[in-house]
DSSP file (Angstrom, degrees, kcal/mol; ACC not computed):
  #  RESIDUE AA STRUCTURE BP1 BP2  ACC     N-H-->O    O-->H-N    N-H-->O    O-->H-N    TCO  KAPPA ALPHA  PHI   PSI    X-CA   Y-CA   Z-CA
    1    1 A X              0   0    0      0, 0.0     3,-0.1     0, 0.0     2,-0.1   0.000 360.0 360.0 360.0 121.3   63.0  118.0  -34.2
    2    2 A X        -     0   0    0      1,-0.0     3,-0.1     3,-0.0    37,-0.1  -0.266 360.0-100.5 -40.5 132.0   60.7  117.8  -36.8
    3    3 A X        -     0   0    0      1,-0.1     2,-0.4    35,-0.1    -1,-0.0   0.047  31.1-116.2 -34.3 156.5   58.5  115.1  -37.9
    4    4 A X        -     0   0    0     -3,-0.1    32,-0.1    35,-0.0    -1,-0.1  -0.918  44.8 -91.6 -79.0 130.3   59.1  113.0  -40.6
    5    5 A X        -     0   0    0     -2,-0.4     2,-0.2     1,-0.1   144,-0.2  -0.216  43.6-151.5 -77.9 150.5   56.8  113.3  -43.3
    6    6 A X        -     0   0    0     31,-0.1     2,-0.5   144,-0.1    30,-0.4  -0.798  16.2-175.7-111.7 140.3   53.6  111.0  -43.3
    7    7 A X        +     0   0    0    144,-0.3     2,-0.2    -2,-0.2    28,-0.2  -0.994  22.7 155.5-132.8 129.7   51.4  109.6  -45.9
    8    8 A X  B     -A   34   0A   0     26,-3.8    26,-1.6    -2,-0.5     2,-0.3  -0.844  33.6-138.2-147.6-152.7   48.5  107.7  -44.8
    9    9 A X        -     0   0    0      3,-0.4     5,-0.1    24,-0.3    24,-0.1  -0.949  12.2-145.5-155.1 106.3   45.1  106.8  -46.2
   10   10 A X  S    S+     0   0    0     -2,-0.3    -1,-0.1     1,-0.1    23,-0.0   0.880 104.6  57.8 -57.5 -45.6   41.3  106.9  -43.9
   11   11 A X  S    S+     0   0    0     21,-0.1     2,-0.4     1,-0.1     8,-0.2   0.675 119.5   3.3 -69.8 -19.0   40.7  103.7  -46.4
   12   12 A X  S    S-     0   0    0      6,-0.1     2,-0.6     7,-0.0    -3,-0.4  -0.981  70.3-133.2-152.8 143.7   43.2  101.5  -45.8
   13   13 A X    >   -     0   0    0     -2,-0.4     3,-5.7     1,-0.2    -3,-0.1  -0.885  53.7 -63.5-123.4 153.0   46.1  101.5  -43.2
   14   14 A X  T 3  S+     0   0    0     -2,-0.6     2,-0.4     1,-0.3    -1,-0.2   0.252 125.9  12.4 -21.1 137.9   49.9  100.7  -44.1
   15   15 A X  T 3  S+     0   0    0    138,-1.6    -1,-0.3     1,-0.2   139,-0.2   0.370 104.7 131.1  59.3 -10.2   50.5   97.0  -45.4
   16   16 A X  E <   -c  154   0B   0     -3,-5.7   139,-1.9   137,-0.5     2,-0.7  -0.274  68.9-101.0 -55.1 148.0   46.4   96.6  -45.7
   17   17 A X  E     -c  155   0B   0    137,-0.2   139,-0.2    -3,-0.1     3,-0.1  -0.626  42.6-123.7 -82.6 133.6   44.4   95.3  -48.6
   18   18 A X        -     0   0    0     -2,-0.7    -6,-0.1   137,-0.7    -1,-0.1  -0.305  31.9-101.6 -69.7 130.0   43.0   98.3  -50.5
   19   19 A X    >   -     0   0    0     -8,-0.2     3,-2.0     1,-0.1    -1,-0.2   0.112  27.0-110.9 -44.2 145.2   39.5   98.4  -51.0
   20   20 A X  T 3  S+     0   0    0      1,-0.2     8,-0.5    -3,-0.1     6,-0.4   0.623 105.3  79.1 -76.1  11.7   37.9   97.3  -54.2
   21   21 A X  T 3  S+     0   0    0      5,-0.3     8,-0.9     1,-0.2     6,-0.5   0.629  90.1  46.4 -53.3 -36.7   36.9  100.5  -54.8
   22   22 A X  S <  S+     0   0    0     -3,-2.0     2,-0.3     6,-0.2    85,-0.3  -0.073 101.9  70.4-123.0  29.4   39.9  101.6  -55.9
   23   23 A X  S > >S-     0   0    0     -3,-0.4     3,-1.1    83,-0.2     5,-1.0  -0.820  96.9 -85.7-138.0-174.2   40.9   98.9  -58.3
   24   24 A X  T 3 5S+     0   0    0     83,-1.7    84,-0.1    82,-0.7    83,-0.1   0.944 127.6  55.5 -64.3 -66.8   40.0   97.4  -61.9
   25   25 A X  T 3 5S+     0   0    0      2,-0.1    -1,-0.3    -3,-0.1    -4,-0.1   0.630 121.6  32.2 -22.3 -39.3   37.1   95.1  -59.9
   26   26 A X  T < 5S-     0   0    0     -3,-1.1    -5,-0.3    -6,-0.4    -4,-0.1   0.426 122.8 -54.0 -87.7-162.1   35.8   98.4  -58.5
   27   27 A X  T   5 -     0   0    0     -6,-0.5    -5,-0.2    -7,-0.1    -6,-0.1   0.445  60.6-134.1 -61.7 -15.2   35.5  102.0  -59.6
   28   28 A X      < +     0   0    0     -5,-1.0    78,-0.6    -8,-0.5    -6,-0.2   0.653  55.1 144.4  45.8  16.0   38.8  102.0  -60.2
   29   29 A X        -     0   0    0     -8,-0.9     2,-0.2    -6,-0.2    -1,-0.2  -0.374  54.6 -92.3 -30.3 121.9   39.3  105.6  -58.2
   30   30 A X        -     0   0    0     53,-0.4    52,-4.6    74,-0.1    53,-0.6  -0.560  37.2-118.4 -79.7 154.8   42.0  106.7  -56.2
   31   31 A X        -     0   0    0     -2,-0.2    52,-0.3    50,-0.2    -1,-0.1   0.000  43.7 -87.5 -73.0 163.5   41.8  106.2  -52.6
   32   32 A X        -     0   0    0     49,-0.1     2,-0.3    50,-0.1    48,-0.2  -0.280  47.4-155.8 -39.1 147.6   41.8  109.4  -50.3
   33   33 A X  E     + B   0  79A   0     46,-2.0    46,-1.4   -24,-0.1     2,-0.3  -0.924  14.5 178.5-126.4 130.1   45.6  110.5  -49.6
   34   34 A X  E     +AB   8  78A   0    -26,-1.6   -26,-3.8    -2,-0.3     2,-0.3  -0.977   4.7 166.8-144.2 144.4   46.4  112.4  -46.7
   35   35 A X        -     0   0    0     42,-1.8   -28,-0.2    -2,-0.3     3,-0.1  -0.995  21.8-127.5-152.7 158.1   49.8  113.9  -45.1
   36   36 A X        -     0   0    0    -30,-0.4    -1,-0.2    -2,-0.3     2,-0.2   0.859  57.5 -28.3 -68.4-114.2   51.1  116.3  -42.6
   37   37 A X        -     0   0    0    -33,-0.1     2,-0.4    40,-0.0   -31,-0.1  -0.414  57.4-138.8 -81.4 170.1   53.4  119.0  -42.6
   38   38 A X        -     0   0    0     -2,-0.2   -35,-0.1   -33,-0.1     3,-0.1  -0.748  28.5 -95.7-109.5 176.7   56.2  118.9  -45.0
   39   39 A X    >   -     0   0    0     -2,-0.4     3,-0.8     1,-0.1     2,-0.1  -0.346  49.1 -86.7 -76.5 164.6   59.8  120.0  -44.1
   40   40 A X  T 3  S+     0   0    0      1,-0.2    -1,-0.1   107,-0.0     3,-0.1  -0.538 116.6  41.8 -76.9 153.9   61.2  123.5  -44.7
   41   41 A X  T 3  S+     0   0    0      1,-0.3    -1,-0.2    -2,-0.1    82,-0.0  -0.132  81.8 146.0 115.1 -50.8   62.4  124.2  -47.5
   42   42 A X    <   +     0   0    0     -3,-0.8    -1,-0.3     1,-0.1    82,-0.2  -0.055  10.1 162.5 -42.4 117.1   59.5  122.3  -49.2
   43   43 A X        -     0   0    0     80,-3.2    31,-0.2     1,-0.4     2,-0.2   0.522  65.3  -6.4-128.1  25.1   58.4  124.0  -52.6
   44   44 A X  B     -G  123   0C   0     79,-0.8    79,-2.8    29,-0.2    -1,-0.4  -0.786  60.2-146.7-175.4 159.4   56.3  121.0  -54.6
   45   45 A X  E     -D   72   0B   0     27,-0.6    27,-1.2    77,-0.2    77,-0.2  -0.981   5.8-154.7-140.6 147.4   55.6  117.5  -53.9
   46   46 A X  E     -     0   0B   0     75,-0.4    75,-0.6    -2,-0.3     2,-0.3  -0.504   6.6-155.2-118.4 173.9   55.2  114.5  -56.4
   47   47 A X  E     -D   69   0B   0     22,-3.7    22,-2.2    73,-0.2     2,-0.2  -0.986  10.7-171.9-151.3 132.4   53.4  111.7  -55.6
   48   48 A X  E     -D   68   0B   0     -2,-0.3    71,-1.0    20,-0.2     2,-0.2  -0.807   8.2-160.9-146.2 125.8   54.1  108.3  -57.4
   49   49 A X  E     +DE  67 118B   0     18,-0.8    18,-1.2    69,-0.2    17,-0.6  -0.625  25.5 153.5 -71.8 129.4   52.1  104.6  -57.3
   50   50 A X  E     -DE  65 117B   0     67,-1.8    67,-2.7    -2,-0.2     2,-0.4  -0.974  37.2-138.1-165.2 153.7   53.8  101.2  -58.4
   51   51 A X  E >   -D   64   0B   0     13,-1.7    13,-4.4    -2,-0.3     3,-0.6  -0.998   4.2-169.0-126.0 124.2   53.8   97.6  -58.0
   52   52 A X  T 3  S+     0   0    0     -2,-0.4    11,-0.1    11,-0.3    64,-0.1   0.300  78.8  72.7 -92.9  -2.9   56.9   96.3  -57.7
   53   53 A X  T 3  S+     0   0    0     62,-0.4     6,-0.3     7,-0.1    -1,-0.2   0.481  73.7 168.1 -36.9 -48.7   55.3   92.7  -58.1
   54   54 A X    <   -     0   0    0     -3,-0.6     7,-4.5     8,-0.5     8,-0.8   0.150  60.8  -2.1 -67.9 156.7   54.4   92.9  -61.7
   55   55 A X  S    S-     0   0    0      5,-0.3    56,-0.5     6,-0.2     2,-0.4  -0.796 141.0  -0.7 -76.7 -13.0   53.6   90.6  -63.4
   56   56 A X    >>  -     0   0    0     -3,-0.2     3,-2.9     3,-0.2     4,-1.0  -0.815  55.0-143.5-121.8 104.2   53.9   87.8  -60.6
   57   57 A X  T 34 S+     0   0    0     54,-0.7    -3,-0.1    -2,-0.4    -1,-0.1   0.703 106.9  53.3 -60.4  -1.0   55.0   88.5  -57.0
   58   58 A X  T 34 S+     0   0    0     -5,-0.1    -1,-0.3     1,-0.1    54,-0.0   0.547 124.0  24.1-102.6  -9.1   56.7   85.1  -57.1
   59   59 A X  T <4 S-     0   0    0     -3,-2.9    -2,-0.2    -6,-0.3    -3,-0.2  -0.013  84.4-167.4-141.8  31.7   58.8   86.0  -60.5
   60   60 A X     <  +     0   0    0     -4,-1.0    -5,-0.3     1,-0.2    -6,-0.2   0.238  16.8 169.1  14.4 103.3   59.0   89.9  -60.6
   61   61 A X        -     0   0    0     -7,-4.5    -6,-0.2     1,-0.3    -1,-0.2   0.723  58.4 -11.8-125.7   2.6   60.1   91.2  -63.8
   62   62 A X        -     0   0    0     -8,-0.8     2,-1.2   -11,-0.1    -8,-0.5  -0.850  67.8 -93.3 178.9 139.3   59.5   94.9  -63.7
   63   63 A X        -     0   0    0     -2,-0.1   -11,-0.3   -10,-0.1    -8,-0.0  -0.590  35.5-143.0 -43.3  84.0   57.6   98.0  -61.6
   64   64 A X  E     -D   51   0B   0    -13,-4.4   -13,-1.7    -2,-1.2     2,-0.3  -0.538  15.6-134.6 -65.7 154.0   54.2   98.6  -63.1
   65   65 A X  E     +D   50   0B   0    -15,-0.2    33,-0.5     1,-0.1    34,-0.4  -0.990  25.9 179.7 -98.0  90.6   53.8  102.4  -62.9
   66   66 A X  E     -     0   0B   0    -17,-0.6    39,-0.4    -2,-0.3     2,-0.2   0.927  66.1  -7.4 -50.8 -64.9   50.1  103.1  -61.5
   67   67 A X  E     -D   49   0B   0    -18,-1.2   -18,-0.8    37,-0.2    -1,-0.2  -0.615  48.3-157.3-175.8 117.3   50.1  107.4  -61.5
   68   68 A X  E     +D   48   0B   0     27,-0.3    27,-1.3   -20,-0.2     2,-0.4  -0.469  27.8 162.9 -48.1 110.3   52.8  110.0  -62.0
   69   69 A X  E     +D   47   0B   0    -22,-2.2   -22,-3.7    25,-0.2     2,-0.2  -0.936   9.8 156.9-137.8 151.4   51.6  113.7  -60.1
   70   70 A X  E     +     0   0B   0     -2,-0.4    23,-0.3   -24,-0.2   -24,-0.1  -0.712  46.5  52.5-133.5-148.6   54.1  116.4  -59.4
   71   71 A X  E     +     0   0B   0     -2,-0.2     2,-0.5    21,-0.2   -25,-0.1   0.917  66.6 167.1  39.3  45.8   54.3  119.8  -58.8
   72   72 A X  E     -D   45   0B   0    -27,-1.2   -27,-0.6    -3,-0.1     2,-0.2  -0.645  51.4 -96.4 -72.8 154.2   51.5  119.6  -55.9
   73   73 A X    >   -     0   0    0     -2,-0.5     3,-1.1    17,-0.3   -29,-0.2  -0.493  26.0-126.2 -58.1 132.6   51.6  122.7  -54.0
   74   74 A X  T 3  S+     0   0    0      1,-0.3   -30,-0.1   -31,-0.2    -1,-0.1   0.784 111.4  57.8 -98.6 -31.1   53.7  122.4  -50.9
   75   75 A X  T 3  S+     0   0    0    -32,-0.1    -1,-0.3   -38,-0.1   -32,-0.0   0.513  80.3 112.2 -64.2 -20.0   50.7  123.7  -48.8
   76   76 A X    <   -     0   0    0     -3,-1.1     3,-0.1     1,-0.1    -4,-0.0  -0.201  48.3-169.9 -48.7 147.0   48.5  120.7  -50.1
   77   77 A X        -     0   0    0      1,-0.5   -42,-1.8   -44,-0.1     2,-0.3   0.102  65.0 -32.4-135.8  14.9   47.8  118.2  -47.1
   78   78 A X  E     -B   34   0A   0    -44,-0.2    -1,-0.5   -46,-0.1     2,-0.3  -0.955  55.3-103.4 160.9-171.7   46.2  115.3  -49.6
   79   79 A X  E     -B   33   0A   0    -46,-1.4   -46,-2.0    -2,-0.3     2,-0.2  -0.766  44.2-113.0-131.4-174.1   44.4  114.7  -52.6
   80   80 A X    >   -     0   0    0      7,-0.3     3,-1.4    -2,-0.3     2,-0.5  -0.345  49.7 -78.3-103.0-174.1   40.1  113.5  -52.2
   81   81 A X  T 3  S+     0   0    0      1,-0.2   -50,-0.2    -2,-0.2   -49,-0.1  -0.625 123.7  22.7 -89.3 130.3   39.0  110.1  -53.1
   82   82 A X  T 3  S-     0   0    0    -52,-4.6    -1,-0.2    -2,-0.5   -51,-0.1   0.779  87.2-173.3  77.7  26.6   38.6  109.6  -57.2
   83   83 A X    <   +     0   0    0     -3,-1.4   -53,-0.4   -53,-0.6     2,-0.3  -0.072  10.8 170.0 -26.3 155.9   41.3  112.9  -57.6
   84   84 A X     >  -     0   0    0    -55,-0.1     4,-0.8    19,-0.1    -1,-0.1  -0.845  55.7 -81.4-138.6-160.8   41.2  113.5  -61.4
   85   85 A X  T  4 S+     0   0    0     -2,-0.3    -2,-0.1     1,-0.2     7,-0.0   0.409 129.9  52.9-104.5  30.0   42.7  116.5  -63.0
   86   86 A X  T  4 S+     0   0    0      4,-0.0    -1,-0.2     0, 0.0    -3,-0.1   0.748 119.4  39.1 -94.9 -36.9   39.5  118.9  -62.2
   87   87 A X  T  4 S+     0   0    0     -5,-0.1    -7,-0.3     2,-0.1    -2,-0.2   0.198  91.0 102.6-110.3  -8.5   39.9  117.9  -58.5
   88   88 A X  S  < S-     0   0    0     -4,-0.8     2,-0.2     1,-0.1    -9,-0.1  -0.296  90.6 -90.4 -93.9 165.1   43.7  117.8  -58.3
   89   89 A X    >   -     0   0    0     -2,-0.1     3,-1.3     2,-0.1    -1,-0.1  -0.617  59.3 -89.3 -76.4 144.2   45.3  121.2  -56.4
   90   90 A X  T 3  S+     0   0    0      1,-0.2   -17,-0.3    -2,-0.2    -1,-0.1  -0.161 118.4  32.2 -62.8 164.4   46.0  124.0  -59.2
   91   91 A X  T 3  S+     0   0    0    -19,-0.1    -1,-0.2    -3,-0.1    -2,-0.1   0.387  81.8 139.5  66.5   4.5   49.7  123.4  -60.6
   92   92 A X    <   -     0   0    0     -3,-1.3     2,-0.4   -23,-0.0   -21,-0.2  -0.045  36.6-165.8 -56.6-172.4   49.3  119.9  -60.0
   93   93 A X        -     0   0    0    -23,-0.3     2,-0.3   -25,-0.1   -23,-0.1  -0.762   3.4-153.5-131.8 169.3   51.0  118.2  -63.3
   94   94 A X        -     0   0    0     -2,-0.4   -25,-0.2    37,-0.3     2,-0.2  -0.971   6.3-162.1-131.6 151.7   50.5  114.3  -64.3
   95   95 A X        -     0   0    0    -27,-1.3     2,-0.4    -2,-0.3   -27,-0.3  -0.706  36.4 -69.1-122.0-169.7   52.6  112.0  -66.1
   96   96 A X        -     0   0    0     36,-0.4    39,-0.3    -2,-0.2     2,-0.2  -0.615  35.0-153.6-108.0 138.0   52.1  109.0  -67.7
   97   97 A X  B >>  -I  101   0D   0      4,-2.8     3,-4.1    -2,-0.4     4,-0.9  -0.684  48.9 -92.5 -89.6 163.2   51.3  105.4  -65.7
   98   98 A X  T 34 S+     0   0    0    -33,-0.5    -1,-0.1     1,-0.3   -32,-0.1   0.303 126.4  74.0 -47.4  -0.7   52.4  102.4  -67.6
   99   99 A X  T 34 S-     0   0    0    -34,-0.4    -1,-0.3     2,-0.2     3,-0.1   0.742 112.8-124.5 -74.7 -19.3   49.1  102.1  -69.1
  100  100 A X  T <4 S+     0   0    0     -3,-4.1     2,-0.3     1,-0.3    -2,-0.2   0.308  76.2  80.1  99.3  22.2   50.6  105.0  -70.9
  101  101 A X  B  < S-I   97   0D   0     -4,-0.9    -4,-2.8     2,-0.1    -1,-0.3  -0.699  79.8 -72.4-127.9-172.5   47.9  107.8  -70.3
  102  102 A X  S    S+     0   0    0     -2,-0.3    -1,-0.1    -6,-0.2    -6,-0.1  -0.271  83.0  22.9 -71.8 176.1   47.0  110.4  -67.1
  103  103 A X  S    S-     0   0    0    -35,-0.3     2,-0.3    -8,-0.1    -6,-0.1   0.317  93.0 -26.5  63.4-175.1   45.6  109.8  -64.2
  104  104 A X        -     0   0    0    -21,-0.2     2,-0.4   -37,-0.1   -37,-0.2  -0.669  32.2-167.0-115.1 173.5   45.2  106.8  -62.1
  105  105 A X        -     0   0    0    -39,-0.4   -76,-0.1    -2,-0.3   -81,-0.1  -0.889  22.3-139.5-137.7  72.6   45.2  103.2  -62.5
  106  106 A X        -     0   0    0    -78,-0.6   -82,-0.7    -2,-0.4   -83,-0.2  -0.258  40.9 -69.9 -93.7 147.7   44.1  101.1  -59.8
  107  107 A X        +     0   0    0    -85,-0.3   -83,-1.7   -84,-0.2   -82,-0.1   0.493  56.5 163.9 -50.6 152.5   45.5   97.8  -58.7
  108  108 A X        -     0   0    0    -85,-0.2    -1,-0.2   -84,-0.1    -2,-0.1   0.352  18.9-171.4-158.6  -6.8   44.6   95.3  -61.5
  109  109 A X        -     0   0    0      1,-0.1    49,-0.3     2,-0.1     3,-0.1   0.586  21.9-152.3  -9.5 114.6   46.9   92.2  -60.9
  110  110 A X  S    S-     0   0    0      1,-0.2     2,-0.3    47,-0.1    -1,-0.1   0.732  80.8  -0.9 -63.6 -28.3   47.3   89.2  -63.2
  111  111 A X  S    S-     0   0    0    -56,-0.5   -54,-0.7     1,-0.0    -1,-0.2  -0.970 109.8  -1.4-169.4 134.9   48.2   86.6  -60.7
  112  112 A X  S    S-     0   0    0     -2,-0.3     2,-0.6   -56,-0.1    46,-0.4  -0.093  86.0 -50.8  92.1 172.4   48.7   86.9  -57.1
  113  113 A X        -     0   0    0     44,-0.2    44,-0.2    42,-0.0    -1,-0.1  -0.909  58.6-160.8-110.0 116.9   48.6   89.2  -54.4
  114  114 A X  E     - F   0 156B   0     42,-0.9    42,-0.7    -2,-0.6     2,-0.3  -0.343  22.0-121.5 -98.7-167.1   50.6   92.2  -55.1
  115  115 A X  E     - F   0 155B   0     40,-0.2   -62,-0.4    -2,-0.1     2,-0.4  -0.848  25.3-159.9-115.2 154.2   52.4   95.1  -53.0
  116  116 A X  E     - F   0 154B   0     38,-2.5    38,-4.7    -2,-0.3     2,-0.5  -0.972  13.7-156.4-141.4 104.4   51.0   99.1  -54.3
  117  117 A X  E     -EF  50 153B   0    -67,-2.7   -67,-1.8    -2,-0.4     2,-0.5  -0.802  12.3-167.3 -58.4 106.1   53.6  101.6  -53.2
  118  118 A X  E     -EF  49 152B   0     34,-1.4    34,-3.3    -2,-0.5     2,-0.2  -0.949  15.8-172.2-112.0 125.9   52.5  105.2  -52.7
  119  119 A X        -     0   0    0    -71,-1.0     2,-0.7    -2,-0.5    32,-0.3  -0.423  11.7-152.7-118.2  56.3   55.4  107.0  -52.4
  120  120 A X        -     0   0    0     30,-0.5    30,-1.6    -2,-0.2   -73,-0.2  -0.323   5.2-162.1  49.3  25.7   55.4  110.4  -51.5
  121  121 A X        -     0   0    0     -2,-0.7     2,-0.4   -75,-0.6   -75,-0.4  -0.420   2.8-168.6 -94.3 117.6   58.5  113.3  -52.5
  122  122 A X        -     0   0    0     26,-0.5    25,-1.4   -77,-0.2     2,-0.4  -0.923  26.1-174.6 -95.0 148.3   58.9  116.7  -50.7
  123  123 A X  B     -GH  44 146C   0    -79,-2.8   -80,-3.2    -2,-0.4   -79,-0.8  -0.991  32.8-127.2-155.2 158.4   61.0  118.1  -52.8
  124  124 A X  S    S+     0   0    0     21,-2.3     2,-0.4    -2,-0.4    22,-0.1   0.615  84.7  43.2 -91.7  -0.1   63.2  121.9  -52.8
  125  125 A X  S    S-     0   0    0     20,-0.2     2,-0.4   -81,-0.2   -82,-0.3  -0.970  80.7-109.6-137.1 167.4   62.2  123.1  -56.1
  126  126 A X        -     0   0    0     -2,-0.4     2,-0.3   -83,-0.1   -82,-0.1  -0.717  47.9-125.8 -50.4 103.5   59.3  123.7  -58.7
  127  127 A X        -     0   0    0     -2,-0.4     3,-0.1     1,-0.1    15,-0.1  -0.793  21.3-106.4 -82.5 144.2   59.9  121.3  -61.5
  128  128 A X        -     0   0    0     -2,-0.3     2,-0.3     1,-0.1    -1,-0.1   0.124  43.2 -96.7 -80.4 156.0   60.0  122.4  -64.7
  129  129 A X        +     0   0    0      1,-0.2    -1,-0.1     3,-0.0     3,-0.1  -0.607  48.6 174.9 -65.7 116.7   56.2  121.4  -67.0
  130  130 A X        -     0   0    0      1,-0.5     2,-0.6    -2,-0.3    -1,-0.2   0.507  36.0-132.0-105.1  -0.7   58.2  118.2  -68.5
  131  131 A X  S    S-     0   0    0      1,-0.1     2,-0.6     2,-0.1    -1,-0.5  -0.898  72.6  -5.0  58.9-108.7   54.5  117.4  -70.2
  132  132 A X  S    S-     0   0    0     -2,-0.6   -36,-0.4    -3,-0.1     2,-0.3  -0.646  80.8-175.9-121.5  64.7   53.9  113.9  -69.6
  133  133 A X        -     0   0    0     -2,-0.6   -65,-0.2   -38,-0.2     5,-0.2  -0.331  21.8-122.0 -83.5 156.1   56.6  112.2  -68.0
  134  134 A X        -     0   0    0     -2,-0.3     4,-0.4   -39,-0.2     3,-0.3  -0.095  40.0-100.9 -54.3-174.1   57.1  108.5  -67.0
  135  135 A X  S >> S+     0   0    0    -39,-0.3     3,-2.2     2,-0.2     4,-2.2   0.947 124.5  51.6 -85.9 -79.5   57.8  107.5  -63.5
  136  136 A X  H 3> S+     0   0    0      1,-0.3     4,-1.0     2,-0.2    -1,-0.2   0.575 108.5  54.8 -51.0 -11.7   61.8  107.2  -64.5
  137  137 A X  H 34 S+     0   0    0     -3,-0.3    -1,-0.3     3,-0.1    -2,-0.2   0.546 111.8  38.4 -78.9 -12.0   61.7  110.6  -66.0
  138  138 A X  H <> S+     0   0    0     -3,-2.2     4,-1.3    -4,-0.4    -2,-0.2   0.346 112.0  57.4 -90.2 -17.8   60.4  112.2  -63.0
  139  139 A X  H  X S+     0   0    0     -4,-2.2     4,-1.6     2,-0.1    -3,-0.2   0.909 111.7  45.4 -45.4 -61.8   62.7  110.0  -60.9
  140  140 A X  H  < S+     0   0    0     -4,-1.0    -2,-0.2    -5,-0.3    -3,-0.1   0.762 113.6  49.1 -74.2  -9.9   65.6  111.6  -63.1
  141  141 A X  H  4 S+     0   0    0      1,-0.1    -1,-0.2   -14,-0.0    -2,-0.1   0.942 109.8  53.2 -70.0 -53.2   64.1  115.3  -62.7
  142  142 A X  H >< S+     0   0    0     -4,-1.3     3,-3.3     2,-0.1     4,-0.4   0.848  82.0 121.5 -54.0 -35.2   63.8  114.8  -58.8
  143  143 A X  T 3< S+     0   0    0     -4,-1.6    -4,-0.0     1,-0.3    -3,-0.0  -0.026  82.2  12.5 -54.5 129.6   67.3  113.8  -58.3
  144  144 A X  T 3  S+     0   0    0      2,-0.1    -1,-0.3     0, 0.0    -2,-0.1   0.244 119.9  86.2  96.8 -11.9   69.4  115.9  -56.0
  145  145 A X    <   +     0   0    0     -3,-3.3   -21,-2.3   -22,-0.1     2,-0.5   0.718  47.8 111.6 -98.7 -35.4   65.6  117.4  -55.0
  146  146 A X  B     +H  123   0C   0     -4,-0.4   -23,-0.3   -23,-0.2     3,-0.1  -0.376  30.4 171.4 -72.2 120.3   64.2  115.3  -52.5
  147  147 A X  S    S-     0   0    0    -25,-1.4    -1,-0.1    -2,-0.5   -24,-0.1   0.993  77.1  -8.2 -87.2 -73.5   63.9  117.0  -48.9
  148  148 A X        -     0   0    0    -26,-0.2   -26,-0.5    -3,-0.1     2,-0.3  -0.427  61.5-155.9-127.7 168.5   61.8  114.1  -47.5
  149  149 A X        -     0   0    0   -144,-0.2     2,-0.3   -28,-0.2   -28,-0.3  -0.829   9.2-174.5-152.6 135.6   60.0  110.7  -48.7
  150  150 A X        -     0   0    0    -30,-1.6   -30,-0.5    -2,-0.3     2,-0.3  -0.956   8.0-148.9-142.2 140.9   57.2  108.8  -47.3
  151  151 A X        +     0   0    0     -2,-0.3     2,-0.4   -32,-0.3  -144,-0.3  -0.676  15.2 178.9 -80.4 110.3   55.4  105.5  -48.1
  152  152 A X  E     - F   0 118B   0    -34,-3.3   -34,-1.4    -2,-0.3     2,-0.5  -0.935  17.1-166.6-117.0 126.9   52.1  103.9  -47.8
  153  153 A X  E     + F   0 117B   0     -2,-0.4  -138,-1.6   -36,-0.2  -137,-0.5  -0.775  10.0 176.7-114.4 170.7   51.8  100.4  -49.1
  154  154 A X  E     -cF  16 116B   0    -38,-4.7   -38,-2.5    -2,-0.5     2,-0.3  -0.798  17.9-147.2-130.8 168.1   48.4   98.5  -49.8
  155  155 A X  E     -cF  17 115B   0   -139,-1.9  -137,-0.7    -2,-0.2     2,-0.3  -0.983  15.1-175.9-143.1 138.4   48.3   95.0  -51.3
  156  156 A X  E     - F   0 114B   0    -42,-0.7   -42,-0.9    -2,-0.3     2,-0.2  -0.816  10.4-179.2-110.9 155.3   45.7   93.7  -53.6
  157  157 A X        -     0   0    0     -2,-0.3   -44,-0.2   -44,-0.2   -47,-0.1  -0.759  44.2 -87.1-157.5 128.1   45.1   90.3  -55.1
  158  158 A X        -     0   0    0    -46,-0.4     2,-1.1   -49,-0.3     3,-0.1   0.284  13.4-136.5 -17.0 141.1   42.1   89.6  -57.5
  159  159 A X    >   -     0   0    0      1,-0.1     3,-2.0     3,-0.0     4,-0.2  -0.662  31.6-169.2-117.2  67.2   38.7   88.6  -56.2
  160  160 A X  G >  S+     0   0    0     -2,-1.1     3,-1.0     1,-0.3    -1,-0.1   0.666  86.6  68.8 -34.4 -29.0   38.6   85.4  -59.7
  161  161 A X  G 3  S+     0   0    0      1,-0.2    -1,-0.3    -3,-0.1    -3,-0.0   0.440  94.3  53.8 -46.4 -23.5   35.0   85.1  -58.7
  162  162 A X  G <  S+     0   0    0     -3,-2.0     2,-1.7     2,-0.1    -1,-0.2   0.311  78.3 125.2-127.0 -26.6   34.7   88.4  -60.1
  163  163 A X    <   -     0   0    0     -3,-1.0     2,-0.3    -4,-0.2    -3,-0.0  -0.496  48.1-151.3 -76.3  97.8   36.2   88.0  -63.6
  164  164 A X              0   0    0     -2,-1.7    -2,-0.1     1,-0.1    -1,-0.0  -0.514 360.0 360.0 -51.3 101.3   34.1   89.0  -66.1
  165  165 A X              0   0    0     -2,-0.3    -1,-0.1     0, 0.0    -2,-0.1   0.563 360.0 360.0 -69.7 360.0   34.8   86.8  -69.8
């Protein structure tokens, strides 16, 4: 039987807090991603970051969108630490995180400690260049697509000590 597909992280392991490295406090980079095989069948994979927390993990009122990539290469086994779109695997696409531009966006939380989803999609086709879609427009593109999914979450909460006026 095959594996299931895996997403993990060298920085941080599953339900850990993500280094400050990779948030606002920080460089604001994205962490290292690495994952194994993919399923057959696999002929791109998207990759999407969200906090499902926003803006308070004790009153929730929406998904913040962190960074939209698809069309990874099916042979990709991760992206490096601080990907951008010189560094991404060719054919990569991006779409836009709720800040409303490319690339990524690292954990920035207004109150609280929140949860940072990195979600994973093997998926059976090449999607089409859509230019810069949102998270829910690449949701509604994938549908009917997804071979596999797999998860890594991190949790952040501001270091207030740290807040610059």
């Amino acid at each position: 039987m095959p594996k299931p597909l895996q997403l993990t992280s060298p920085r941080f392991g599953d339900g850990d807090t993500i280094p400050i490295a990779f948030t606002c406090e920080g460089e604001d980079k994205s962490p290292p991603l690495h994952w194994g095989e993919v399923p057959p069948g696999t002929r791109s994979l998207a990759l999407i970051v969200e906090d499902p927390d926003a803006p308070d993990p004790r009153h929730p009122q929406r998904t913040w969108c962190h960074w939209v990539l698809y069309n990874i290469p099916p042979g990709t086994r991760g992206l490096p630490e601080g990907a951008s779109a010189q560094t991404l695997p060719r054919g990569t696409l991006e779409g836009l995180n709720d800040w409303d531009r490319q690339g990524y966006g690292g954990p920035c939380p207004p109150i609280g400690r929140h949860r940072y989803v990195h979600r994973l999609y093997a998926l059976d086709t090449v999607l089409p260049d859509m230019g810069s879609p949102t998270r829910t427009q690449l949701l509604k593109a994938m549908e009917g697509h997804v071979l596999a999914e797999a998860q890594l979450l991190g949790t952040y909460e501001k270091h207030h000590a740290h807040v610059i006026a």
